[in-house]
C-alpha positions as CSV (number, residue, x, y, z in Angstrom):
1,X,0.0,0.0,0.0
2,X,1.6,3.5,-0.8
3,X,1.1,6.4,0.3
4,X,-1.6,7.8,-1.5
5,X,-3.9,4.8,-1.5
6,X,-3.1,5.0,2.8
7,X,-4.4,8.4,3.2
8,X,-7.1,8.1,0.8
9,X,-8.1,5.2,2.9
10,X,-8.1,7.1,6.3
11,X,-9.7,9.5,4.3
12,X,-12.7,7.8,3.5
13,X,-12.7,5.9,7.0
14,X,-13.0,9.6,9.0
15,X,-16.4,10.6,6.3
16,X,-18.2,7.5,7.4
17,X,-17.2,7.4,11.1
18,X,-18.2,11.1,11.4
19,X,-21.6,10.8,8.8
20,X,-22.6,7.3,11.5
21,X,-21.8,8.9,14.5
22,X,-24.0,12.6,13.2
23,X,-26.4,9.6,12.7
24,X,-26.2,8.2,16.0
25,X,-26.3,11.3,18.6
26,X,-30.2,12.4,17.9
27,X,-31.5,8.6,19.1
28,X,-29.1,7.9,21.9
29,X,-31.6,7.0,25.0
30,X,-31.3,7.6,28.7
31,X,-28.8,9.5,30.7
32,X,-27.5,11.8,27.8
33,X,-23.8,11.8,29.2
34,X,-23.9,8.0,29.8
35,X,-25.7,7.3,26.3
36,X,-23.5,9.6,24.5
37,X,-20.3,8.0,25.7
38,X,-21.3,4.1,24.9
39,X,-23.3,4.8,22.5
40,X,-21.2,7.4,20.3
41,X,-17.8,8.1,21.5
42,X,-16.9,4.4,22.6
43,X,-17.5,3.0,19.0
44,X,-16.2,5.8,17.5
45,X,-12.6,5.6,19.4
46,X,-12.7,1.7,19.0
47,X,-13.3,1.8,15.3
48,X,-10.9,4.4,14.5
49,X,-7.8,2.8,16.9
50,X,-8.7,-0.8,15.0
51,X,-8.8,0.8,11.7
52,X,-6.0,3.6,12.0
53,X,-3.7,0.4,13.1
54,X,-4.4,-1.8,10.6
55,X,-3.9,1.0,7.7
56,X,-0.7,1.5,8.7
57,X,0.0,-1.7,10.1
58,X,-0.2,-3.1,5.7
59,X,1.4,0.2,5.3
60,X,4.4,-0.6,7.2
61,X,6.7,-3.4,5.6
62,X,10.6,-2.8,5.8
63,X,11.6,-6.5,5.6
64,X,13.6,-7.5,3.3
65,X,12.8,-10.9,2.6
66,X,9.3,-9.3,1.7
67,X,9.1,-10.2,-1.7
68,X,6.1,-10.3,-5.1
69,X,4.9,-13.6,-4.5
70,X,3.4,-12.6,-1.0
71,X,2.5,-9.4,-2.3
72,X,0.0,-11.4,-4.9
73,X,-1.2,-13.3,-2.5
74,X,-2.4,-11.0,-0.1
75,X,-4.2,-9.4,-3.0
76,X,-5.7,-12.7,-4.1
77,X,-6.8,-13.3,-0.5
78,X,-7.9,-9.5,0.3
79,X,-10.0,-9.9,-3.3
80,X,-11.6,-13.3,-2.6
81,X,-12.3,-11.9,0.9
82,X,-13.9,-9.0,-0.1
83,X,-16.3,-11.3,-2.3
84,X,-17.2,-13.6,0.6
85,X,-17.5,-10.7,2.7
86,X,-20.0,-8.8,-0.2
87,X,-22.5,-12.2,-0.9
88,X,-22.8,-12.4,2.6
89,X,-24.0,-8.9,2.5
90,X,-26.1,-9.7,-0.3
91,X,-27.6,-12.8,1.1
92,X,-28.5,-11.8,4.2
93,X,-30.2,-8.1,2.5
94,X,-32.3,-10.2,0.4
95,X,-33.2,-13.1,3.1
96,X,-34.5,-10.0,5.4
97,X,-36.1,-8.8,2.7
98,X,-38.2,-12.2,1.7
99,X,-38.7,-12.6,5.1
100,X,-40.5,-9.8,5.4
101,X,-38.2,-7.6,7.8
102,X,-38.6,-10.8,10.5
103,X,-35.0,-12.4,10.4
104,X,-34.8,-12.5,14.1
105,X,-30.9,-10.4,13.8
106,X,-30.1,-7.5,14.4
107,X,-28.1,-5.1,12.6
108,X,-25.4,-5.3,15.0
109,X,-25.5,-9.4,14.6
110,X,-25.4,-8.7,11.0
111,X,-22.4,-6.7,10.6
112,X,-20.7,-8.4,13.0
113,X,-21.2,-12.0,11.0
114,X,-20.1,-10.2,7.8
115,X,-17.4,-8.7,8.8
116,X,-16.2,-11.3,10.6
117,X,-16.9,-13.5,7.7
118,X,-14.2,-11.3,5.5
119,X,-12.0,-11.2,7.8
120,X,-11.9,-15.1,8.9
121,X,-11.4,-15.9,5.0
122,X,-8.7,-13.5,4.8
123,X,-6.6,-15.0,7.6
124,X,-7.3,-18.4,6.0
125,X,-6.6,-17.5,2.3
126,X,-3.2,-15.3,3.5
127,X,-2.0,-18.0,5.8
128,X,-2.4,-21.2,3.3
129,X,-0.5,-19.1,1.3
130,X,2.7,-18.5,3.6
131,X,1.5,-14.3,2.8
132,X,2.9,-13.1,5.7
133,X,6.3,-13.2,7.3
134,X,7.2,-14.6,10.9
135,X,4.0,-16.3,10.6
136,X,5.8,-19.8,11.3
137,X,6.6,-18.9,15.0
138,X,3.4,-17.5,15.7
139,X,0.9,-20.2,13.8
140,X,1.3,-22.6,17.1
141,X,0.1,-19.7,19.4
142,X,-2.2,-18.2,17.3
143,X,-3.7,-21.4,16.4
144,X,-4.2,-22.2,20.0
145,X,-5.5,-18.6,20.9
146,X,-8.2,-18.7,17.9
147,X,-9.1,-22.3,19.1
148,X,-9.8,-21.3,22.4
149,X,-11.6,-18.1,21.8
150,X,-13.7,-19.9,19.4
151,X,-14.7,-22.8,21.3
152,X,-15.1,-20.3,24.4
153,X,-17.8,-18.4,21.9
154,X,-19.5,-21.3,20.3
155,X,-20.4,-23.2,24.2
156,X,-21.1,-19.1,25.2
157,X,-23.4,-19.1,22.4
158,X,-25.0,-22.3,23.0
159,X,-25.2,-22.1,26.8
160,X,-27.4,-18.6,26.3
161,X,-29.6,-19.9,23.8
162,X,-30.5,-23.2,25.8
163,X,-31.3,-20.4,29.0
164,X,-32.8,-17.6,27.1
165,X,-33.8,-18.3,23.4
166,X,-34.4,-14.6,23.1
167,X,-31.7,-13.5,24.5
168,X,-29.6,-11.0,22.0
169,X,-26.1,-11.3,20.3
170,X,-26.6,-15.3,20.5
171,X,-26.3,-15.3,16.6
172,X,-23.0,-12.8,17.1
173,X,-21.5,-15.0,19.1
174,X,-21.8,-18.6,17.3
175,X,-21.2,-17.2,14.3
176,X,-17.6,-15.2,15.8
177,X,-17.1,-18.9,17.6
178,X,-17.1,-20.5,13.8
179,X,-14.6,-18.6,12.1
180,X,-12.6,-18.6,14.9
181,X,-12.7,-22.7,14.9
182,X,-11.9,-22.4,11.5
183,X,-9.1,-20.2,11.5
184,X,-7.5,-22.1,13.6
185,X,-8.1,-25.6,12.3
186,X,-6.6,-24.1,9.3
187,X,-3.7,-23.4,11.1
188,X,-3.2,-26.5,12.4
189,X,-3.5,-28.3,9.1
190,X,-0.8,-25.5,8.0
191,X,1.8,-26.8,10.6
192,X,1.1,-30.2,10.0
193,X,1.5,-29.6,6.0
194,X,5.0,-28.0,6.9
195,X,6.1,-30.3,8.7
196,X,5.6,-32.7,6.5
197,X,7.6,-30.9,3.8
198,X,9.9,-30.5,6.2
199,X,10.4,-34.2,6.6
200,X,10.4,-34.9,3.0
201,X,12.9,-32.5,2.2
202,X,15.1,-33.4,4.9
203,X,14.8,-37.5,3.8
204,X,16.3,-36.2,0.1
205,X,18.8,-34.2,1.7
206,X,20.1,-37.4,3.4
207,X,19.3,-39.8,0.6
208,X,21.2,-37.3,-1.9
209,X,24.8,-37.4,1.0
């Protein structure tokens, strides 16, 4: 990412934070200082930290072993996530829709699952294809972290629905808990791939001495 596509990017991040957040102020409810803090100003920071972050975090890449082939396939996996990421959207518009306005989701459930949807095949597709550097030492961990989390959101999940049917974010959770199961079985199909390679190339090493 260079420079100009980076600020253009921040750019167009500040319009919708600031056009949502003009949007959100008139229907915040209660206390008005209470309201106005969790309901404008804590979203508002949270977003901007996570996105500000990331921008620069794809900004930022001084290695040198960096090289085209990961380039491409962070583009392949950033496109192919972004395709997921829009069906979903599309899917989800039109089953509301059919349904009459009834899906029982709201629209924080909803852009929770698709974002989370993009983002979950965007680790997958980036890691399968070795897109990111130091990756090896971290897969273990990360593997392990994303398992937990997961199965931690998944039993959450299941626990509230079997206590309270009604209760809300049950859909945000079991959904979050599946692609973080998935990311992480991923993973750990990655490292076992590896090693395997890492056996077979050792074996011809010896064979060939």
């Amino acid at each position: 990412m260079n420079k100009k596509s980076l600020y253009v990017s921040l750019a167009i991040l500040v319009v919708v934070i600031a056009i949502f957040s003009a949007m959100a102020v008139p229907v915040v409810h209660g206390d008005p200082d209470i309201s106005f803090l969790l309901g404008v100003i804590f979203p508002v920071v949270l977003v901007s930290v996570i996105g500000i972050v990331t921008l620069f975090g794809m900004h930022k890449n001084t290695d040198r072993e960096f090289d085209e082939r990961m380039l491409k396939a962070r583009g392949d996996s950033a496109i192919n996530a972004l395709v997921v990421t829009l069906i979903v959207i599309l899917f989800i518009g039109f089953l509301s829709f059919s349904t009459d306005y009834q899906l029982p989701i709201s629209l924080f459930d909803a852009s929770i699952v698709c974002s989370m949807t993009g983002v979950g095949t965007f680790i997958i597709l980036a890691d399968m294809q070795d897109a990111y550097l130091g990756m090896k030492d971290k897969r273990k961990l990360s593997a392990v972290s994303f398992m937990a989390a997961g199965l931690f959101s998944l039993i959450s999940s299941i626990i509230r629905f079997n206590t309270d049917p009604e209760k809300d974010n049950i859909v945000t959770f079991f959904s979050v808990g599946i692609v973080w199961v998935l990311i992480a079985t991923e993973m750990f199909i990655k490292m076992a791939c590896d090693k395997r390679v890492e056996k077979m190339e050792i074996a011809d090493e010896e064979s060939k001495a």
